[in-house]
Steps between C-alpha positions, in 0.01 A plus 500: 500500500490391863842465690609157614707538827701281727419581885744308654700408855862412452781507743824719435594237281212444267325257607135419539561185748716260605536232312164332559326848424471540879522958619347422799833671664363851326226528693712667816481789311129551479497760755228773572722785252536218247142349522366866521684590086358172377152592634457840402752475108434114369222378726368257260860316528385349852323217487135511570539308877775760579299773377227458711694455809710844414129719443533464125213306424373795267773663401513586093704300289792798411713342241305166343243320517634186365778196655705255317697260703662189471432194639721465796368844598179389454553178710573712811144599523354157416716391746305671794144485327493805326388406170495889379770684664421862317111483471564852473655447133404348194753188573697265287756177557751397271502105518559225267463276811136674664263353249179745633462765746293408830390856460246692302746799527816342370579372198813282400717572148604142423694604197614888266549637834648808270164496279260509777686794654543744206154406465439623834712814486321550171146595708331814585568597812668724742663241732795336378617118584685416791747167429480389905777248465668208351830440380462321184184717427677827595802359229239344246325871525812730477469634196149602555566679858454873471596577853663322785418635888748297727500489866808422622540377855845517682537165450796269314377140415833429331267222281215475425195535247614797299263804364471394175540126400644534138837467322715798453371836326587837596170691513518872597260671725518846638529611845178709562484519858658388872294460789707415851348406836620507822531085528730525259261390226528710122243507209662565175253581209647423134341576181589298193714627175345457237 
């Protein structure tokens, strides 16, 4: 069984954008240290434009080979043109409002968002499934999320769109891992109780 996991930004806080969705204000941190562990431990997590520009153009995918996001995630890239953001990855957009992909690489789960991934955690492979972002997707996938790798930027939004967009449930992960950098930033890695 593949693992699902939620690579995700948040500030100190918790969220994952101000309350339009907007982390823009994260990107101060993308120094050379910071750029340099993304690159070399999860380079498939940059998108293909930014992977080119940092020399990664043909770097092996490390941890999956496969992208769900949500539609306001998705709409970023569409935004600026880029109708496949992770050509690198097999790449999917949960929408009930995108009726087809402009892309031959993406394709769009219009409804059983939780079917089509245990379907997709169900295949042979080595690479897992990276859940790039999304509120309501993150909180409609929770109890399917294996492992949650958080970047957290020293930043407090105060308000804002929160990790995961979903009523209250206390779900327990364990800490597996800190990673600190000298801007400030940490990387927690979680794994899931189960």
């Amino acid at each position: 069984m593949r693992k699902l996991t939620y690579f995700v930004a948040c500030s100190i806080d918790g969220f994952i954008g101000d309350p339009n969705g907007d982390a823009t204000s994260m990107f101060a941190y993308l120094d050379e240290e910071f750029l340099g562990y993304l690159g070399s431990a999860w380079p498939e997590t940059v998108a293909t434009q930014g992977r080119e520009q940092l020399g990664l153009k043909d770097a092996e995918n490390l941890h999956f080979d496969t992208v769900i996001q949500g539609r306001g995630s998705y709409q970023l890239a569409l935004d600026i043109g880029v109708t496949s953001p992770y050509g690198h990855l097999r790449e999917y957009v949960a929408s009930r409002s995108l009726e087809s992909s402009k892309d031959p690489n993406v394709t769009v789960i219009e409804d059983d968002l939780v079917g089509r991934i245990r379907e997709l955690k169900a295949e042979e492979s080595d690479l897992g499934i990276w859940l790039c972002g999304g509120s309501q997707v993150a909180g409609e996938l929770l109890d399917e999320i294996d492992e949650l790798v958080i970047k957290t930027y020293p930043q407090v939004y105060g308000a804002g769109m929160p990790m995961f967009g979903t009523g209250f449930a206390v779900t327990d992960f364990t800490l597996e891992g800190i990673r600190t950098f000298g801007n400030g930033v940490l990387v927690r890695t979680y794994a899931r109780k189960r």
